[in-house]
C-alpha positions as CSV (number, residue, x, y, z in Angstrom):
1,X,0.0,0.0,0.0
2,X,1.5,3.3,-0.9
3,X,0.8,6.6,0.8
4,X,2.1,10.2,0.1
5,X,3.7,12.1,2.6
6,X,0.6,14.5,4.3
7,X,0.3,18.5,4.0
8,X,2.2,20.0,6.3
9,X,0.5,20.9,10.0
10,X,-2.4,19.3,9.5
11,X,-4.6,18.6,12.5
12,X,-5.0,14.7,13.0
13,X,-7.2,13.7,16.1
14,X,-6.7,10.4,17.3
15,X,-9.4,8.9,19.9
16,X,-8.0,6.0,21.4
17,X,-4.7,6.8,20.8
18,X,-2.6,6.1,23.8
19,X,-1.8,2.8,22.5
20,X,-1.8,-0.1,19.8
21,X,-2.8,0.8,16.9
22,X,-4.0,4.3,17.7
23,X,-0.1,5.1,18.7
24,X,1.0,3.8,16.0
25,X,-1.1,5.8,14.2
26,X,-0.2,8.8,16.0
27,X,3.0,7.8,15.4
28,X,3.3,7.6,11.6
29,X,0.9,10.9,11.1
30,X,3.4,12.9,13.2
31,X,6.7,11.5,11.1
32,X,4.8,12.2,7.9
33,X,4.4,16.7,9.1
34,X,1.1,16.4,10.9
35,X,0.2,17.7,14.3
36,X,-1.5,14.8,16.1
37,X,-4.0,15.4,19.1
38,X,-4.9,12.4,21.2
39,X,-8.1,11.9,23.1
40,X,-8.2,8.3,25.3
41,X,-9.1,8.3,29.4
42,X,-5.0,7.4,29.6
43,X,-3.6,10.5,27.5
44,X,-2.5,12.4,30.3
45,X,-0.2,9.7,31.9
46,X,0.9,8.7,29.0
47,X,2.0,12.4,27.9
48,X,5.7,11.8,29.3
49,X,5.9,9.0,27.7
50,X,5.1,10.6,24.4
51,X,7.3,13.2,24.8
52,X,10.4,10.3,24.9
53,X,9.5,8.4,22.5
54,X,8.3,10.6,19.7
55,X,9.7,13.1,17.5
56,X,6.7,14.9,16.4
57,X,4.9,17.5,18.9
58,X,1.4,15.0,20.9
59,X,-1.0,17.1,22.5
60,X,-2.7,15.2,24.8
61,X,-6.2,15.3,26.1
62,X,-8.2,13.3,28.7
63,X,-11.1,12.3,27.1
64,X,-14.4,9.5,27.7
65,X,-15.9,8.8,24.2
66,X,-19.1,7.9,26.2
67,X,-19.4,11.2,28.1
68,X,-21.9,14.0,25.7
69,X,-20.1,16.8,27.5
70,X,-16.5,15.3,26.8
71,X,-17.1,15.1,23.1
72,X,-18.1,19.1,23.3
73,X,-15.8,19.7,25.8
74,X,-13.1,18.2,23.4
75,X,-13.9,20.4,20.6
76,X,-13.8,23.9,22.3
77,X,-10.3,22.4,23.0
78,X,-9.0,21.4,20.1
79,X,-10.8,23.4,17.9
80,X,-10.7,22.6,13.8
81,X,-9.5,19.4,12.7
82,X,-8.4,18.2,8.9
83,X,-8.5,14.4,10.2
84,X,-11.0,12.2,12.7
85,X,-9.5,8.8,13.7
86,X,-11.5,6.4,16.3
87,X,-9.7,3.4,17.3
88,X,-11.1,2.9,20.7
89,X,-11.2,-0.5,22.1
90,X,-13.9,-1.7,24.9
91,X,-12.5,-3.7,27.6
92,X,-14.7,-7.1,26.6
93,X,-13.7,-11.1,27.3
94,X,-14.6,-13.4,24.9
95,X,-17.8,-15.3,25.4
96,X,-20.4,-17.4,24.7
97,X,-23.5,-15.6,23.4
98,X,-25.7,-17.7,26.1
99,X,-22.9,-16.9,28.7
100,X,-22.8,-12.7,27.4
101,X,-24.4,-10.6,30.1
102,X,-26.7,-8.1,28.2
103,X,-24.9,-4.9,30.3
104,X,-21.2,-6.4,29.0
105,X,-22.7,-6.3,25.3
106,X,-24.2,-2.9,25.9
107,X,-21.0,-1.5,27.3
108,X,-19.1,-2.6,24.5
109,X,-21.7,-1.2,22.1
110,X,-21.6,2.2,24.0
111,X,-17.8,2.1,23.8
112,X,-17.5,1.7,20.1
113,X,-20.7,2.3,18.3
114,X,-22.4,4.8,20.6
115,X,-19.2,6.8,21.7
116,X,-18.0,6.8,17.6
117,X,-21.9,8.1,17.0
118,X,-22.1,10.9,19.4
119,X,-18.7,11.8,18.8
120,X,-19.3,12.8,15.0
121,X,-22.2,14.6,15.2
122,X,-19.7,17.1,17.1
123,X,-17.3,16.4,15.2
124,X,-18.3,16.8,11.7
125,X,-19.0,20.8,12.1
126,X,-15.0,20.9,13.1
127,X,-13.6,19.2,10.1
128,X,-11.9,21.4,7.5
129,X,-13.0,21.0,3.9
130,X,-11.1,18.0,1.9
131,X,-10.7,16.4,5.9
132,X,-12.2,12.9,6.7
133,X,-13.5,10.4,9.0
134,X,-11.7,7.0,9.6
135,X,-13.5,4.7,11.8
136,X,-12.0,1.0,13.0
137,X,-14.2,-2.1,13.3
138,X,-12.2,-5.2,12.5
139,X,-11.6,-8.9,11.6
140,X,-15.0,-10.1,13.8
141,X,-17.1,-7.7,11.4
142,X,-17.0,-10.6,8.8
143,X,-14.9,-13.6,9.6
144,X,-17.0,-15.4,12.5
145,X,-15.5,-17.1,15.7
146,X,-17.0,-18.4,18.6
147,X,-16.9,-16.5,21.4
148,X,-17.5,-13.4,19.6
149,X,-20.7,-12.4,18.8
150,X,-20.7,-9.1,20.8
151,X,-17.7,-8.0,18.8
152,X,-19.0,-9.0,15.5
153,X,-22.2,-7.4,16.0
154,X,-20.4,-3.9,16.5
155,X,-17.9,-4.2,14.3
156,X,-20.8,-5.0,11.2
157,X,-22.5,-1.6,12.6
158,X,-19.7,0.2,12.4
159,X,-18.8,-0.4,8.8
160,X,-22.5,0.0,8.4
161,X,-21.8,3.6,9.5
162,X,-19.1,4.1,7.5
163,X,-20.8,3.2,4.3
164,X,-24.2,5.3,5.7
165,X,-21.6,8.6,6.5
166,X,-19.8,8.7,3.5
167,X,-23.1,9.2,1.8
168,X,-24.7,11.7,4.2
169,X,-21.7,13.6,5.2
170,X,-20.3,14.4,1.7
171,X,-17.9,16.0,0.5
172,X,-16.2,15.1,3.9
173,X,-15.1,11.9,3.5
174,X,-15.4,8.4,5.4
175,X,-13.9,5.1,5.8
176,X,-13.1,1.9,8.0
177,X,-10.3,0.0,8.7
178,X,-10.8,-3.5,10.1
179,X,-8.1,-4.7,10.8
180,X,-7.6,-8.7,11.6
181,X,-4.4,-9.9,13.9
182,X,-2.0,-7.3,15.7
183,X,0.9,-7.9,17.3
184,X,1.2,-8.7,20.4
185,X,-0.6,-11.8,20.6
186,X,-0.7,-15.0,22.5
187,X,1.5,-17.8,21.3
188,X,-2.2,-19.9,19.8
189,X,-3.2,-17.1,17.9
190,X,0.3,-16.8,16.3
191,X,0.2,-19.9,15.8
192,X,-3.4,-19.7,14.2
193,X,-1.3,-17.0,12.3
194,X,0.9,-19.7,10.5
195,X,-1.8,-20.7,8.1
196,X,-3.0,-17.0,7.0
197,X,-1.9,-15.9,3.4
198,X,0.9,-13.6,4.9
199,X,2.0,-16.2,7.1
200,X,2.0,-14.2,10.6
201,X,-0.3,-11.6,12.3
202,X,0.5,-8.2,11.8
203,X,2.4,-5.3,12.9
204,X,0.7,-2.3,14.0
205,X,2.8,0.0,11.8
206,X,1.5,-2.2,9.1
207,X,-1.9,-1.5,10.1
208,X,-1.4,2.1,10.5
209,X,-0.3,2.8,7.0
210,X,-4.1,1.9,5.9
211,X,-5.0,5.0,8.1
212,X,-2.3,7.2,6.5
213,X,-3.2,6.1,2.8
214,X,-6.6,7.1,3.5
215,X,-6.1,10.6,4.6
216,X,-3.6,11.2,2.4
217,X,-6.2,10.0,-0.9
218,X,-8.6,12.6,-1.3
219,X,-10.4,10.2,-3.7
220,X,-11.2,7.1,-1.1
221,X,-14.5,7.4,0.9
222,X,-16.8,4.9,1.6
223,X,-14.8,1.8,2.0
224,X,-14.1,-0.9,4.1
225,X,-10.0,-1.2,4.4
226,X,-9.4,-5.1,5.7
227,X,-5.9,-5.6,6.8
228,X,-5.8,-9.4,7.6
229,X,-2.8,-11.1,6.4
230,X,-5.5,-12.5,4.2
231,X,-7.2,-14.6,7.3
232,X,-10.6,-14.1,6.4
233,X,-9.8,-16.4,3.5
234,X,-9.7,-19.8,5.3
């Protein structure tokens, strides 16, 4: 996948971003000119950390994607944007549908369908022209295991909204990454890995180039970006 270095000082706002793929988002937007704003509950520890590690200017903010006020709160902030990226994760263990307590789904859902939902309709009035929306659902979406129908119900929502956006929120533009396997993982799931296409899982610098290339192409909306290694294929 090949991606253009971004315009210079553009804003990118990452929700979820203290770590996994949402620093390594942070990460690669920063190295490539932009100014990158983080938004996650941890932001604030993790702000020394930042300043270590990374060569591009973080500002951090503490943020709860479920909170109405926090989303405007965020905004009067932060101010305009040129790029939204939401890859929050909800605390969940696997389970059972029979043995999945009703509040645990609804929590998840609240986490990463609700939060992402609320969140935009802030959002959208913030975005510069030519900016974009980039959402995260993931391998669950489509490829099903047991033990996770919680996470594949809100991960097909969530490239339903991506799809419904792109159409209602036009010009701006809007896509989803779903990424499968990310580094770290446990040693049966890399082993699972052995028999994907790509042979392993993947890295989250990997992953994170999909969100680059799609802020970077002003010609990509409405799409579903899968990132798998190729697993959904056995």
């Amino acid at each position: 996948m090949t991606t253009k270095r971004m315009r210079e000082n553009q804003i990118v706002l990452i929700v979820g971003g203290s770590s996994g793929i949402g620093r390594a988002v942070a990460e690669l937007a920063g190295k490539n000119g932009a100014h990158v704003v983080i938004a996650s509950r941890h932001a604030r520890e993790n702000s020394d950390c930042w300043a270590q590690a990374s060569d591009a200017a973080i500002e951090t903010h503490a943020f709860d994607i479920t909170s109405s006020e926090d989303c405007i709160e965020l905004f009067k902030s932060v101010g305009p944007i040129d790029h939204l990226v939401i890859t929050v994760r909800p605390d969940l263990t696997p389970s059972p549908f029979l043995q999945t307590e009703i509040c645990q789904a609804k929590t998840v859902f609240d986490t990463k369908l609700w939060g992402p939902y609320r969140l935009i309709q802030v959002a959208q009035r913030h975005i510069r022209e030519h900016g974009s929306i980039i959402l995260t659902s993931g391998i669950a979406g489509e490829k099903i295991y047991k033990g996770a129908s919680t996470m594949a119900l809100v991960n097909g929502a969530i490239e339903t909204l991506g799809r419904v956006l792109a159409v209602e929120l036009a010009p701006l533009r809007v896509n989803v990454v779903s990424p499968g396997f990310v580094e770290p993982k446990p040693k049966e799931i890399q082993t699972y890995a052995d028999h994907f296409p790509a042979g392993r899982v993947a890295s989250v610098h990997e992953v994170a180039m999909a969100y680059l290339s799609l802020m970077t192409n002003a010609y990509i909306t409405g799409t579903i970006t899968v990132i798998d290694g190729g697993a959904r294929l056995i």
